[in-house]
C-alpha positions as CSV (number, residue, x, y, z in Angstrom):
1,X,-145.2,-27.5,-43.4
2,X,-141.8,-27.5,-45.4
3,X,-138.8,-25.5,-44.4
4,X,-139.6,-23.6,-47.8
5,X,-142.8,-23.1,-47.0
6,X,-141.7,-21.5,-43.9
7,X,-139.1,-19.7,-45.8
8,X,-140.8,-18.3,-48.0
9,X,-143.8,-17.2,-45.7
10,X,-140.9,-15.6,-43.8
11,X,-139.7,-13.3,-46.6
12,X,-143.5,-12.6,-47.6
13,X,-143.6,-14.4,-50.7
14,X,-146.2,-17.3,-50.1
15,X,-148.6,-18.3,-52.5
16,X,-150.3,-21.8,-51.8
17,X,-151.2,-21.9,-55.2
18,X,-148.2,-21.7,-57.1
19,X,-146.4,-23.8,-54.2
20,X,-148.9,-27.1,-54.6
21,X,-148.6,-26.3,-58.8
22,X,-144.9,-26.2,-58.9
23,X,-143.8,-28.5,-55.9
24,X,-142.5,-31.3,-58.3
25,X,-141.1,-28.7,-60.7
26,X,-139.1,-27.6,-58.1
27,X,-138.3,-30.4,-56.5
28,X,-136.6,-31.9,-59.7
29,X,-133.2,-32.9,-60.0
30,X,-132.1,-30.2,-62.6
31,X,-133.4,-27.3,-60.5
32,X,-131.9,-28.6,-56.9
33,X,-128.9,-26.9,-57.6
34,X,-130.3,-23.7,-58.0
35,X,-132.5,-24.4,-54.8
36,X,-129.5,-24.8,-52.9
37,X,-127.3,-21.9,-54.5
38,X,-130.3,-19.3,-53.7
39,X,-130.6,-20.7,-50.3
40,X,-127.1,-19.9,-49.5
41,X,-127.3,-16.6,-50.5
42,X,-130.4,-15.7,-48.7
43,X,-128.7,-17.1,-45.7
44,X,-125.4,-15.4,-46.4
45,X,-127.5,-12.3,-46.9
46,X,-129.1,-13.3,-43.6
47,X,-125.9,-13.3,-41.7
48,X,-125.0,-10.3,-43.2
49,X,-128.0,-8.5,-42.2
50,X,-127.7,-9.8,-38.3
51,X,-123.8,-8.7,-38.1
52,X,-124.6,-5.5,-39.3
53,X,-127.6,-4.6,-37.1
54,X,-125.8,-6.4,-34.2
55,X,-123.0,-4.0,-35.0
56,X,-125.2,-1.1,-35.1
57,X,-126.8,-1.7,-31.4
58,X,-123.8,-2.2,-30.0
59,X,-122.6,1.4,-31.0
60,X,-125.3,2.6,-30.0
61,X,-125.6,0.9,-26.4
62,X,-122.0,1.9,-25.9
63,X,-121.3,4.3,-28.2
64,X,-117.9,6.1,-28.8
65,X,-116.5,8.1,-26.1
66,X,-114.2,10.1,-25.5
67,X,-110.9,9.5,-23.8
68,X,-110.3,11.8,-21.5
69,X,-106.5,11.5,-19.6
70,X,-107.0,11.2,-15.7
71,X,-104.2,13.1,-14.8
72,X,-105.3,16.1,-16.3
């Protein structure tokens, strides 16, 4: 199976049928371009969406707290 295969089976979106009619369309010089420009920004959007969530779980595993003076 193709990494865009697996890609797009990832995000939901896999048809076999318009995959095998459209592989060569695709696959075609003129359109590599924008293969690899939509790529990128479903991986940026990737990386995005991992920093954010691993953001989120660390605040709440840790969470803010209060500082509290020891002398007092």
């Amino acid at each position: 199976m193709s990494k865009w295969a697996k890609l797009f089976k990832t995000l939901g979106i896999y048809d076999e049928d318009y995959h095998t009619k459209y592989r060569e369309y695709i696959h075609s010089k003129r359109y590599k371009t924008y293969i690899d420009l939509v790529a990128n920004d479903i991986q940026e959007k990737f990386r995005l969406d991992v920093n954010t969530k691993a953001k989120e779980m660390i605040d709440e595993m840790f969470g803010k707290k209060d500082f509290t003076c020891p002398d007092i």
